[in-house]
N, C-alpha and C positions, 0 to 999 in steps of 0.2 A: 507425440505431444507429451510433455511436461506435466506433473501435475500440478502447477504452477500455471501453467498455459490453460489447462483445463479449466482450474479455478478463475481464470480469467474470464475467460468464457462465459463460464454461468451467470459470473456478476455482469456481464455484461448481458446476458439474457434474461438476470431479473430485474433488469433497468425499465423491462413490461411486464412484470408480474405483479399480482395480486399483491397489496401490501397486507393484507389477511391469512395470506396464504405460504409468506416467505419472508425469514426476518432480514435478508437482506434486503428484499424490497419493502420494505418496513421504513429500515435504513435509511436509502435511498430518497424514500418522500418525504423525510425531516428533511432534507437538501442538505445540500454542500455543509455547510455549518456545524451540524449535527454529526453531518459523516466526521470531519475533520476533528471536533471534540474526541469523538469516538477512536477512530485513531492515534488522539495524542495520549489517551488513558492506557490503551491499550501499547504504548511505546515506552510509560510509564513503566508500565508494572513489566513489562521485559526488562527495563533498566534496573529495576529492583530484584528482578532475578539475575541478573546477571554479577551484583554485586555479593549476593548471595554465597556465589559460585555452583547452584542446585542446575545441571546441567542439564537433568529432564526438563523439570519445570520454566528454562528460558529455550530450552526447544521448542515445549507447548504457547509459552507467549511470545516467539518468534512466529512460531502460527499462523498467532493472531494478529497479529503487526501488520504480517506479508495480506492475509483477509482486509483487514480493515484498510492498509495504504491503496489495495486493490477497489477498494467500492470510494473511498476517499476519490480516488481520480475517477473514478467509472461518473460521480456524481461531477465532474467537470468537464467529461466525454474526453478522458484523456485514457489514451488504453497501453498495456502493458508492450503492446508493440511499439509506441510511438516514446515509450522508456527505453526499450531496448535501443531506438536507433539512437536516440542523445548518448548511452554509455557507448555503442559503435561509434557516434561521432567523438569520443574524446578519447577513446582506443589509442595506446601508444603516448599519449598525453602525462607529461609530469602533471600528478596534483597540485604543486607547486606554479606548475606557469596554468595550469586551467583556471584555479585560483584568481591569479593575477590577472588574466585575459580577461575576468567577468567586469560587468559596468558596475562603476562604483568600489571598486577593490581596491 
């Protein structure tokens, strides 16, 4: 297991934890909304490292990105598995015609 997979996990396992007791379950009981603020700040400030060029510092807010997109869908009961199959499903897929195939393109 991944530690990626692992961190999945847990947000998935404080989806019943104590909001007292774990700030992702904190998180979590602000609902969807609040997660989703929370991970576009933290997608921000990657974006601002990145432009930076400070390679540490957009590794540590790559991080937190990968965290927060993780409890982001955990609060929609959408899990890292059922992400995996959708990038399995366009496997082999030009970006280009995946693009074009979506409704509304």
């Amino acid at each position: 297991m991944t530690a990626l997979h692992r961190l999945a996990a847990t947000v998935q396992n404080r989806k019943t934890a104590d909001p007292d007791s774990s700030w992702t379950a904190r998180l979590l009981a602000k609902g969807p909304e609040k997660c989703a603020e929370k991970f576009g700040e933290e997608a921000v400030e990657a974006i601002i490292e990145a432009v930076k060029g400070d390679r540490a510092r957009l590794t540590a807010e790559a991080a937190d990105v990968m965290f927060h997109l993780l409890v982001m869908l955990a609060a929609r009961d959408i899990t890292l598995e059922d992400v995996e199959a959708e990038l399995t499903r366009r496997e082999g897929t030009s970006g280009l015609a995946e693009k074009a195939a979506r409704p509304g393109a």
